[in-house]
Every structure is written in C-alpha cells, then in structure tokens.
C-alpha positions in Angstrom: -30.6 13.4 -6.3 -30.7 10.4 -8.1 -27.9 7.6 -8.5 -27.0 8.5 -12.3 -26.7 12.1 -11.5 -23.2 13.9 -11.6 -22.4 15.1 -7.7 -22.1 18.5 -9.1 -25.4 19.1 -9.5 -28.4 19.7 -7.7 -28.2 20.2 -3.8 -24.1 18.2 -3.7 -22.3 20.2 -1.6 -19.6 22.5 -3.6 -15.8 23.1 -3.7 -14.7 23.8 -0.3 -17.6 22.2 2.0 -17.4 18.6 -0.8 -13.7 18.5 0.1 -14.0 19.0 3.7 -17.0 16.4 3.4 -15.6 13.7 1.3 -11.9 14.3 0.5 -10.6 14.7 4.1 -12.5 11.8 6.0 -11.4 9.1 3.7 -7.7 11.1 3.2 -7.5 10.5 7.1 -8.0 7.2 7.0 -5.3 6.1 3.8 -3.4 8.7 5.8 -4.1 6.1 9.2 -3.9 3.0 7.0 -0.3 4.2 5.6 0.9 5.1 9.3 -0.4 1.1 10.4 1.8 -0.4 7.0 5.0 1.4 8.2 5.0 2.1 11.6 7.0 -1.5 12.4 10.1 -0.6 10.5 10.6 2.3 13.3 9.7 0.5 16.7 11.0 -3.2 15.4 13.9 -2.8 18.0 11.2 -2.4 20.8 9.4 -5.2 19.8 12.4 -7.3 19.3 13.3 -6.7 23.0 10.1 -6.3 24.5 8.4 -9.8 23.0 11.9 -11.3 21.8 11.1 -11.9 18.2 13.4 -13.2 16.1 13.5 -12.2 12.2 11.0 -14.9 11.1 8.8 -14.0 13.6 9.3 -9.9 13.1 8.6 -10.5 9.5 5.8 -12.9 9.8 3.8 -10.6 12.2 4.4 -7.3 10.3 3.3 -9.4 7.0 0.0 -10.5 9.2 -1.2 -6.9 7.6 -0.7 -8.4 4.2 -2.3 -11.2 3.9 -5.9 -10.0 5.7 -5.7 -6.7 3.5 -5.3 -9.1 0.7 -7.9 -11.9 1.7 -10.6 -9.2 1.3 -9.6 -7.4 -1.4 -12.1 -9.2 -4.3 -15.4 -9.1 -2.3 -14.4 -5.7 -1.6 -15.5 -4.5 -5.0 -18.8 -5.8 -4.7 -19.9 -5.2 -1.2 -18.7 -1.3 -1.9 -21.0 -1.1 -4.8 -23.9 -2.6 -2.3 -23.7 -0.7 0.8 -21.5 2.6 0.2 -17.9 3.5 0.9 -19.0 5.5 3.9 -20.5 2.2 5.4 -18.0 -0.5 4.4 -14.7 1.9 6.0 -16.6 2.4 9.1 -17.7 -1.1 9.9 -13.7 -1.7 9.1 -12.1 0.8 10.7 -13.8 -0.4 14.3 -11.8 -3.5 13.4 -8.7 -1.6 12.7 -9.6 0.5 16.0 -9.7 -2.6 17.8 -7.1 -4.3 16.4 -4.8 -1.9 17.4 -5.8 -1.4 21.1 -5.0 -5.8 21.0 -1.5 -4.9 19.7 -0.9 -2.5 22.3 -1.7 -5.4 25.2 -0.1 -8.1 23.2 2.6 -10.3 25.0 3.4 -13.2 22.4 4.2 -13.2 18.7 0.9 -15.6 18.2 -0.9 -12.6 20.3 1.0 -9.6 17.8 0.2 -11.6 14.8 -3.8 -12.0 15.4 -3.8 -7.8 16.5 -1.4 -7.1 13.5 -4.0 -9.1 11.0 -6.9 -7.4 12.2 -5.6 -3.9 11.8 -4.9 -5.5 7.9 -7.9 -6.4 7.4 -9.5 -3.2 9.5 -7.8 -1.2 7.1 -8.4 -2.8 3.7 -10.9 -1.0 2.1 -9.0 2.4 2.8 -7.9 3.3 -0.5 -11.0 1.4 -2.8 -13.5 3.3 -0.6 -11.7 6.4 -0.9 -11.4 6.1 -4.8 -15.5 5.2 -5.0 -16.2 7.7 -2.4 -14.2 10.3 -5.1 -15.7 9.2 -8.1 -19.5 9.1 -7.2 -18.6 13.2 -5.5 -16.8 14.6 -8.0 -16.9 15.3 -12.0 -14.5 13.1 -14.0 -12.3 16.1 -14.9 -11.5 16.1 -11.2 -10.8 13.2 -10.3 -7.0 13.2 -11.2 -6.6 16.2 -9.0 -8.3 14.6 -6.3 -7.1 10.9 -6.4 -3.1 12.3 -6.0 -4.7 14.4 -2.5 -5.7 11.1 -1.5 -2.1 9.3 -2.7 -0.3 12.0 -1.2 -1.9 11.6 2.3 -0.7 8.2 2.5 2.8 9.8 2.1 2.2 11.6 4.8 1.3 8.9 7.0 4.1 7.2 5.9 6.2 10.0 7.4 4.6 10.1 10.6 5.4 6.5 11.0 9.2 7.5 11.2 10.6 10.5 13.3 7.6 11.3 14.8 6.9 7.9 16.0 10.4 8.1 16.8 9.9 10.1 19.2 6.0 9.3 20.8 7.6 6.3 21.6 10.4 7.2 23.4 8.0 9.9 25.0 5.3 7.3 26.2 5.9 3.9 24.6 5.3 1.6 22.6 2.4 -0.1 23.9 0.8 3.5 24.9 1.4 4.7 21.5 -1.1 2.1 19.8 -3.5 3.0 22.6 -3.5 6.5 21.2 -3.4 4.7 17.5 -6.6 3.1 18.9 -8.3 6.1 20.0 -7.3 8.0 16.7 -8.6 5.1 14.7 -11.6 5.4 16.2 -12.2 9.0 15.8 -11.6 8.4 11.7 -14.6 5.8 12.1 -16.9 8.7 13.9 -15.5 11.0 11.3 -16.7 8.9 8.4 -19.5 8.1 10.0 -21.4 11.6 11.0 -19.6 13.9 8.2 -18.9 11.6 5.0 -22.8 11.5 2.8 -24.0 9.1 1.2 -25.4 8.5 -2.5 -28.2 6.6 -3.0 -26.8 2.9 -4.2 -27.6 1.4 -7.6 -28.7 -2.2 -7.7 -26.4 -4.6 -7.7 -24.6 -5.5 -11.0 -26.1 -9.1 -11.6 -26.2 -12.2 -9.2 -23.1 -13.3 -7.3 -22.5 -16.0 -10.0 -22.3 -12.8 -12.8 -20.2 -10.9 -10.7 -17.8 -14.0 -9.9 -18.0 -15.1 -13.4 -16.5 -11.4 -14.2 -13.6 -12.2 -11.6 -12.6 -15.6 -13.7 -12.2 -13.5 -16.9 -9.7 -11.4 -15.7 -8.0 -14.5 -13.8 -8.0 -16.2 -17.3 -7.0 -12.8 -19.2 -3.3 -12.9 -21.1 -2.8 -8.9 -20.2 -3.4 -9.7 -16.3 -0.4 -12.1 -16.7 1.8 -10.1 -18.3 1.1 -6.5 -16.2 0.0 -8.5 -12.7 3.7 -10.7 -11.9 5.7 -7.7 -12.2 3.6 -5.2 -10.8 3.0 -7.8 -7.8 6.8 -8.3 -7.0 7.7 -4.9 -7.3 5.2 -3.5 -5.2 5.0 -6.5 -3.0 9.2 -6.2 -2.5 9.0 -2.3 -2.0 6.4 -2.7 0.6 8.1 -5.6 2.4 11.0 -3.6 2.5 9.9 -0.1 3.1 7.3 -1.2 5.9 9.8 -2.9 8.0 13.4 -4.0 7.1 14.6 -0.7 5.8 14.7 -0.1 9.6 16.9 -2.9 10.6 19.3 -2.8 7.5 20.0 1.0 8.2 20.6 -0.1 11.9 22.4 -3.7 10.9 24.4 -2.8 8.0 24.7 1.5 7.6 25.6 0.9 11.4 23.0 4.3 12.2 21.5 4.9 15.9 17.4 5.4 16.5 17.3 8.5 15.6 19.2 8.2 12.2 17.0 5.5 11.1 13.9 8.0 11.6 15.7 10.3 9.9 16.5 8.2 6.9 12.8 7.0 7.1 11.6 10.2 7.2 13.7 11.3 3.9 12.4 7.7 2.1 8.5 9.2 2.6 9.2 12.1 1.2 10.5 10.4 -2.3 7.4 8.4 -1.9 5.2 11.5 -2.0 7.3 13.2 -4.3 7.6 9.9 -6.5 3.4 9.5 -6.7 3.1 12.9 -7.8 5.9 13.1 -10.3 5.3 9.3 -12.0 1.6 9.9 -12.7 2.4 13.9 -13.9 5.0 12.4 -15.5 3.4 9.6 -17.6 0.0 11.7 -18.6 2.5 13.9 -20.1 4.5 11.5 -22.1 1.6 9.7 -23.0 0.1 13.0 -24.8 3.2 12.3 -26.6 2.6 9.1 -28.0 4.6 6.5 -25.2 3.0 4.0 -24.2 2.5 3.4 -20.1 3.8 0.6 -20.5 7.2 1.6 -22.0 7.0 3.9 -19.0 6.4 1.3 -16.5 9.0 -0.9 -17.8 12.1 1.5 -17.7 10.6 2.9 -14.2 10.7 -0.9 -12.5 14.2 -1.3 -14.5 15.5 1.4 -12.6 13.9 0.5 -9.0 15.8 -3.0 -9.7 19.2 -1.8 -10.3 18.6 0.9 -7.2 18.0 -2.3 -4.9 21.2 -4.1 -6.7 23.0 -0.7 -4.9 21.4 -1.6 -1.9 22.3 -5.4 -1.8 25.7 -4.3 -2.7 26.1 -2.5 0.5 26.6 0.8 -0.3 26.3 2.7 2.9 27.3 6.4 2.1 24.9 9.2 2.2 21.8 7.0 2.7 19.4 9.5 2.8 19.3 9.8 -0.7 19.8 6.3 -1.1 16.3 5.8 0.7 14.6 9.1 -1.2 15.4 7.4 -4.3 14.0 3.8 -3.1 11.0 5.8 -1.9 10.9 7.7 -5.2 11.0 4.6 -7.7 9.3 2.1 -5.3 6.3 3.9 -6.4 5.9 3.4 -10.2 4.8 -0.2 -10.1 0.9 1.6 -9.2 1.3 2.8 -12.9 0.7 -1.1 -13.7 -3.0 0.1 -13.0 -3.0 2.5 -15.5 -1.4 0.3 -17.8 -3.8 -3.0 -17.3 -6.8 -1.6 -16.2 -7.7 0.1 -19.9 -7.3 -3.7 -21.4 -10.6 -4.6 -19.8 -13.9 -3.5 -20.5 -15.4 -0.6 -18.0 -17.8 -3.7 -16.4 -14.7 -5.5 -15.4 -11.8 -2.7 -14.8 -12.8 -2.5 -11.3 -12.3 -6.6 -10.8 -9.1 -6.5 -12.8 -7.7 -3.5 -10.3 -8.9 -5.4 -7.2 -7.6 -8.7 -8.2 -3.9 -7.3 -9.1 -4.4 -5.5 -5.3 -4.7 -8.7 -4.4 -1.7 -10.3 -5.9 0.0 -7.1 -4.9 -0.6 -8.0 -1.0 -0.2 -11.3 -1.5 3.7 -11.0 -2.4 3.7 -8.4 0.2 3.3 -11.0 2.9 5.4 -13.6 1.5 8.7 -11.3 0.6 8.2 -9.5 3.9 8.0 -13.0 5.9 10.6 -14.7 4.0 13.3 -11.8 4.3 12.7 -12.9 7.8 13.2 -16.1 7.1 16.5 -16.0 5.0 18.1 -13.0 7.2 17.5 -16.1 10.4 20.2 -18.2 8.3 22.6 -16.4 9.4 24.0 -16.2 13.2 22.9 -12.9 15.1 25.5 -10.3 16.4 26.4 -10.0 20.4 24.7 -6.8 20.0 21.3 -8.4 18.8 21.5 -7.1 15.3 20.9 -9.1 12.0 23.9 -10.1 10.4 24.5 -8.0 7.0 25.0 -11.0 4.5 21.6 -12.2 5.7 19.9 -9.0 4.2 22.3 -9.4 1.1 20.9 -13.3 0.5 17.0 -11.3 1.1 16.7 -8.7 -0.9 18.9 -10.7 -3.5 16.3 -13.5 -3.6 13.6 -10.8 -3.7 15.9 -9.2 -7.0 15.7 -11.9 -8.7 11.9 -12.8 -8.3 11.5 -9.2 -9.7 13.6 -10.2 -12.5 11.7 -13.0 -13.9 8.5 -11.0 -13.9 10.4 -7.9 -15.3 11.1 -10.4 -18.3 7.8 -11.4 -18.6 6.6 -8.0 -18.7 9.3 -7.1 -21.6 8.1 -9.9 -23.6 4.3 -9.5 -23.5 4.9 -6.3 -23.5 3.9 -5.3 -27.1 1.0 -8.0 -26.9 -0.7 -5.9 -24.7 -4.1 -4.7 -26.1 -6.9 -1.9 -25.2 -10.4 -2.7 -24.4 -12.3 -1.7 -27.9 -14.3 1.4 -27.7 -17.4 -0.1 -27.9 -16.8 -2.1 -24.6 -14.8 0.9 -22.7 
C-alpha cells in the first residue's frame, strides 16, 4: 500500500479487525491520559495529609501535567508526520509509565511535581496521535463517527478517575494505586506497540525553517486571536477546575464526605461524555441550517460562564446536577477547533489546532496553580479544609478572565473569515 492510498483499500484490515487494531489501542490510551488529568481532584485529601501540601502547592503539582503536555504540543505535529503515531505514543507512554511509578514513591511536593510533569508530558501526544492514527485508517466519511469513540473514551476515563478510584484507594492506597497506573500504562505502550500498524510515512513537509515559518502565520493570524483567548480560558478554567478543585469545593463548601464527592464526580463525567456527543451532533445539525459555529460557540461559553457565576455564588443544593451541567457545558470550548481551524489553509490547519492546544494547556496550568494560590489567602479551617470565600475570590478571578476573552470573541466575531477554496 502506498502513502496516498485510502486505508480502505487494498490489503487494510476491515470494519471489525481496523477498529480493534487502530480505534481501541489509541482509545485506551486518551482513555489512560483522561484518568492521569483527573484522578487528583479524587485523592487530593490523601495527598494533602500524606505530603502536607498546602493549596499553592496542590495546585502547582496537579498543573505540572499542564505545562509539559503543553511544552510539546507544537513539535508534536511535525515529529507525528515523521515517525508515525504508533511510534511517537509509545516512546511517550514509557514516560508516562514511568512517571507514574515516581509518583507513587514520591515523598515531597518538588518530588510530586517532577513525577506529575512527566506523566504530562508522557501523555501528550494522546489525543493528536489518536486523531492521525484515525485519519490515515479510515475514509473521511468515517471519521466523525470515529473521532466522538475516541472523545467519548476520555469520558470514560474521566469517570474512572472518581468513584472507582474512590474506592481502589481506600482498598490499597494511594501510592499502590499509581503502581497499578504504572503497570497499566505500560501495557497501553505494549498494546500500541505489537497491535497498532503502521503506514508508510510521506516525506517531510519542507525544512524545519518552512514548517516553523508555517507556525508564525498562525501566531500572527487575526482569526487565532479572536477564537484562541476564549477558547483558551474556557477550556483552560474547566480543566483547572474539573481536574482537581471540584473535589475540594464539594468537600470545603457543599460540606459532602469521600464518597459524595465521587459520586458528584462521577455524575460531572457523565455530562462531559454526554456534552461531547450532543455539542458536536448538535452544531453539524445547525450548521446544515445555516448558523454559524461560531454563533454556536459563543452562546455555548455564555452559558458555561453564567453556570460558574452559580457556582461562585455558593449554591449548594442538588449538586449533582450542578456538576452534570458544568461537565456538560465545560465541553463546548473544543468547538473553537471547528470554528478556527477552517480559517486556515489545509497546509496549516494542523499548526493552527496544535498551537490553540497549546494555549489551551497553557491557561490550564496557570488557572489551576493560581486557584491554589488565591484559595491560600485565606486562613484554613481546624478541620484542614479550604476556607469557602477563598474558592469564591478563585473561580471569580478565573470568571472574569473568561469574560474579557468572551468579549473579544463577540467582537471579532463577524470578522472571522474561511480559508478560500482554492487553498482548503
């Protein structure tokens, strides 16, 4: 088979044996890469006794994740087109593998930090690969089918991250839980590695200076600046939030035990899958209809703001579906690729998408470690819990950060402008 082939053709393995080849070995790894991004919100009170973080600290090593899963998120693009998704995952997820047996060992917050950034950075390419490892395997008209498996999977791992965890930890602990993480991690690699295939790889795109070059127009591009901001401090304040201080502020503020916070978690991953499936169905079949995505995106980040005013306000009655509907809306800021990547020519859509990732991560770690840092103003209860004004003064500061972007977005808008068919 040659590169420019389709994968159905030829001697590519078909329907059931394709999905069982491709699909479910990068799946399991979003799935394991989703489980690493939330799993802290669920044992933060073990960690907070066990090492004696305070909030800063808690927030800065969670956020480690960020900011090495955003470090190599524009050389990703390129080094997947040279050596295959199958290759690049592996070689990463023995980092993430590794990474997680340090965590499980670590006794500091300098030593929790270093383990948490590797398993960031081990797990980085988890969702690119996936979506390359897709496209080059499966005909175009399948791909929307088969990207929203792969979404959904990282729902999934975002539920096992809450009453499941819940209760492996109080089975075996912490600290032998991310042994088993390790392990697990470790089979995905093996997975990858002896099931995925491969296809044969097309030279590279140019020299590194043409490939850079193509990183600086998108830098310099008017739509990245109107779509990027917002989609960065939404997604970067949802996953701040979701990933770790949903757990405290149910425990702080709603006043729940362990096992209601997994429960509440568990009911805010479902929204999340629910919400990926329903925002993407939803906006292919408006758009047939003549909306804009962007109209789209705007209302749907309106409504995740004024759902995290609720929140800030303190409302503490039924929080399950307080936390389904964070889950739910949390999720519409990934329609900001839909929305920017079609500005850019096909040569530089991939760039554009990795460089907002970036941004997206970026925020990520700076929201995530400055809730810390503001919810530390403020003087911690006898019984070691955060003190609830501290999270109303954090997610407020996050609110209005969202805001400013939000107007940014409303105002440019209408400026917004598709690649031209000849360059698409």
């Amino acid at each position: 088979m040659t590169a420019g082939e389709r994968p159905d053709a030829g001697m590519a393995p078909m329907g059931v044996q394709l999905a069982c080849r491709v699909l479910v070995p990068f799946a399991f790894g979003y799935f394991l890469s989703y489980l690493f991004r939330t799993v802290n919100a669920v044992i933060a009170p073990q960690l907070i006794a066990d090492v004696g973080l305070d909030a800063s600290q808690l927030g800065l090593m969670t956020a480690a994740y960020f900011i090495t899963f955003a470090a190599v998120q524009l050389p990703l693009g390129m080094v997947l087109d040279s050596y295959g998704p199958r290759r690049v995952e592996v070689v990463l997820l023995l980092i993430a593998a590794a990474g997680a047996f340090l965590f499980s060992i670590g006794h500091s917050p300098c030593a929790l930090i270093i383990a948490r950034g590797l398993i960031g950075l081990g797990v980085a390419a988890c969702l690119m690969a996936a979506l390359k490892a897709l496209s080059e395997w499966y005909a175009a008209e399948k791909l929307p089918l088969m990207n929203g498996l792969l979404v959904a999977s990282g729902g999934f791992g975002a539920v096992m991250a809450t009453s499941p965890t819940k209760a492996l930890v109080a089975a075996i602990g912490w600290r032998e839980g991310f042994v088993l993480l390790a392990a697990v991690t470790l089979g995905a690699a093996l997975l990858l590695w002896f099931v995925a295939p491969d296809r044969p790889r097309r030279e590279p795109a140019g020299t590194l200076r043409v490939m850079l070059s193509g990183v600086g127009q998108v830098f310099v591009s008017r739509n990245f600046w109107i779509v990027a901001p917002v989609a960065a401090t939404s997604q970067g304040a949802f996953l701040a939030i979701q990933t770790l201080w949903s757990g405290p502020w149910l425990r702080d503020v709603a006043g729940h035990d362990p096992d209601q916070v997994a429960r509440v978690l568990l009911i805010a991953a479902i929204g999340f899958i629910v919400g990926n499936v329903a925002s993407g169905s939803f906006t292919f079949w408006i758009a047939r209809r003549g909306v804009a995505p962007s109209l789209v995106l705007a209302v749907s980040m309106g409504l995740f703001m004024l759902l995290q005013l609720v929140i800030i306000a303190g409302w503490t009655t039924h929080t399950g579906l307080l936390w389904f509907t964070f889950g739910f809306f949390g999720t519409t800021g990934i329609l900001s690729f839909s929305v920017l990547t079609p500005t850019f020519p096909l040569a530089l859509a991939g760039r554009a998408a990795t460089a907002m990732n970036l941004l997206i991560f970026v925020a990520a770690f700076a929201l995530q470690w400055g809730i810390g840092v503001v919810i530390d103003q403020w003087p911690v209860s006898a019984t070691g819990g955060y003190h609830p004004q501290g999270y109303q003064a954090a997610f407020g500061v996050a609110l209005v950060i969202q805001a400013v972007t939000f107007v940014l977005l409303l105002r440019g808008r209408r400026l917004l402008q598709p690649a031209t068919s000849e360059l698409r």
